[in-house]
Phi, psi and omega in degrees: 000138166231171184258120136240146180289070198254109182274126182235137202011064168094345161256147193276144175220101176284112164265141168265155150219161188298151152312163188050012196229027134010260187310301181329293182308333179289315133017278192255003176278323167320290190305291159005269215298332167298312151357289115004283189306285194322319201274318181300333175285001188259322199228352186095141152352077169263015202134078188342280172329319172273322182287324180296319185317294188272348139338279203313306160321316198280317204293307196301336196280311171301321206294312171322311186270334171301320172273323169295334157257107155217318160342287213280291171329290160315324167293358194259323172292310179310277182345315174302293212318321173311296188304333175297297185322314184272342160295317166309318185270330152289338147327304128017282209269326166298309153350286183317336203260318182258004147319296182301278205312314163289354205265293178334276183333308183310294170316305166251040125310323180309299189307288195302325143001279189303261161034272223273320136357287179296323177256014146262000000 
């Protein structure tokens, strides 16, 4: 485990973490104290505890609206990949129709072949 020192208004916080994960902690402790800094300018000093609160509150409220659209997003996906799939099976079905049709054509080139053949 290691320690970082993470300041949020103005006070210092030994936080412990998994190795390598440092700089991270150091980060969202940034994002925190940025946090903070903004809220103390709209209202003032009120309080660590309360300034820590409605941080917390601002940060959970973006993270909140980032998942519903990763949500939302995700559903956009499914929907394509579903409309492909079914676009897809009609390629398919076309495929099919001018497979059979060159096959036909193929055939009766054959036919006219043979024909122009016999009566030359």
């Amino acid at each position: 485990m290691s320690q970082v020192v993470v300041t949020v208004n103005g006070r210092p916080y030994t936080m412990q973490c998994d190795d390598g994960q440092e700089e991270h902690l150091t980060e969202l402790g940034q994002l925190l104290d940025d946090e903070v800094t903004t809220i103390k300018g709209s209202v003032g000093q009120v309080g660590d505890i309360r300034l820590l609160l409605m941080s917390g509150l601002v940060i959970a409220d973006r993270l909140s609206d980032a998942l519903k659209r990763i949500e939302d997003l995700q559903d956009q996906v499914t929907s394509l990949r579903e409309s492909q799939a079914g676009e897809g099976g009609q390629d398919s079905h076309v495929e099919e129709q001018v497979s059979a049709r060159l096959i036909a054509a193929a055939n009766r080139l054959e036919e006219l072949a043979q024909d122009y053949q016999e009566t030359n």
